[in-house]
C-alpha positions as CSV (number, residue, x, y, z in Angstrom):
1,X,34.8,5.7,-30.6
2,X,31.7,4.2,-32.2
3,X,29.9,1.1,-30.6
4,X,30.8,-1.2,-33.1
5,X,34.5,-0.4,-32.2
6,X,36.6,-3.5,-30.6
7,X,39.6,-3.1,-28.9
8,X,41.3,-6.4,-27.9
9,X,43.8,-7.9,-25.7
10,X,45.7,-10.9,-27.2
11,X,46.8,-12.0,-23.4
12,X,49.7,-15.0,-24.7
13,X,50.7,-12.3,-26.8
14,X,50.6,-9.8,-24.7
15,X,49.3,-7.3,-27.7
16,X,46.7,-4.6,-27.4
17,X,44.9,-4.8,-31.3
18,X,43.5,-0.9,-31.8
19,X,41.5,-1.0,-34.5
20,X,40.8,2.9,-35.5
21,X,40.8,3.9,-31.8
22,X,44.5,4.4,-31.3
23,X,46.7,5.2,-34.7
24,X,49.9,6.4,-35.3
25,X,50.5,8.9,-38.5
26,X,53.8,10.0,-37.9
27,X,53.6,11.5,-34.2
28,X,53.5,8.7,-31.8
29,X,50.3,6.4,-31.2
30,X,47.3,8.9,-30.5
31,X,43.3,9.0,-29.9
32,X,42.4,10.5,-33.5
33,X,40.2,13.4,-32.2
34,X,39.3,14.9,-35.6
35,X,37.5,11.5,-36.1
36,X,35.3,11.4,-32.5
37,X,31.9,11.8,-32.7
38,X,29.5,14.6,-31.7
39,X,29.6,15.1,-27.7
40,X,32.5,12.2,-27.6
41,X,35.7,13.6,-25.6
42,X,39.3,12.3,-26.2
43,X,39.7,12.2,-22.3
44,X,36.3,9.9,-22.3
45,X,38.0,7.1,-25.2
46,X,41.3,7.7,-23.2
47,X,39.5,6.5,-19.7
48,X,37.8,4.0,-21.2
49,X,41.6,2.8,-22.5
50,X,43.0,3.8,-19.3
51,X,41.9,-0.2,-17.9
52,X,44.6,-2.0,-20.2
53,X,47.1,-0.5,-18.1
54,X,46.7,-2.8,-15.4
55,X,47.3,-5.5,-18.5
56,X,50.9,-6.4,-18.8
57,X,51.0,-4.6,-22.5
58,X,54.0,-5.2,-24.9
59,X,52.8,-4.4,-28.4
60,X,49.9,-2.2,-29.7
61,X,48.6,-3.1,-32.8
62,X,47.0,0.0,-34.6
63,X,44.9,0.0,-37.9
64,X,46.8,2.8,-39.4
65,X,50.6,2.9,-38.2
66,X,53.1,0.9,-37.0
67,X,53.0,-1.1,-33.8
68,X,53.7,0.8,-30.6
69,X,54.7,-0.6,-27.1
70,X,53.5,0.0,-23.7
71,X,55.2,3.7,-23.2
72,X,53.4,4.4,-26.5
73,X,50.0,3.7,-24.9
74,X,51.0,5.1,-22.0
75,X,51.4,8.5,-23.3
76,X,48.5,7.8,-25.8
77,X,46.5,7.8,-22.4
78,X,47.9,10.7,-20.3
């Protein structure tokens, strides 16, 4: 979302760690829109995402929220 944002993959852990790029406020892990920059798409931080599919993803760790799984990120991306 901005280019000092990190997402990371924890691979003996299997964990996806968020940061501000996926949360979770109450309605299932999401792409916080109202916080993308000018000319910056959901859809382009969701196929940027879309990679860590192909990762064997049990737990996504978000800033804000608890964790989430794999379906979580799953539908954060669709």
């Amino acid at each position: 979302m901005e280019p000092n944002d990190l997402v990371l993959w924890i691979e003996d852990r299997r964990a996806v760690v968020a940061g501000d790029t996926l949360v979770d406020f109450g309605h299932g892990l999401e792409i916080p829109v109202e916080w993308l920059g000018e000319g910056v798409t959901r859809e382009q931080i969701a196929e940027r995402l879309r990679p860590l599919l192909a990762r064997p993803v049990e737990h996504v760790l978000a800033t804000h929220g608890g964790p989430g799984d794999r379906a979580a990120l799953e539908r954060a991306l669709s």
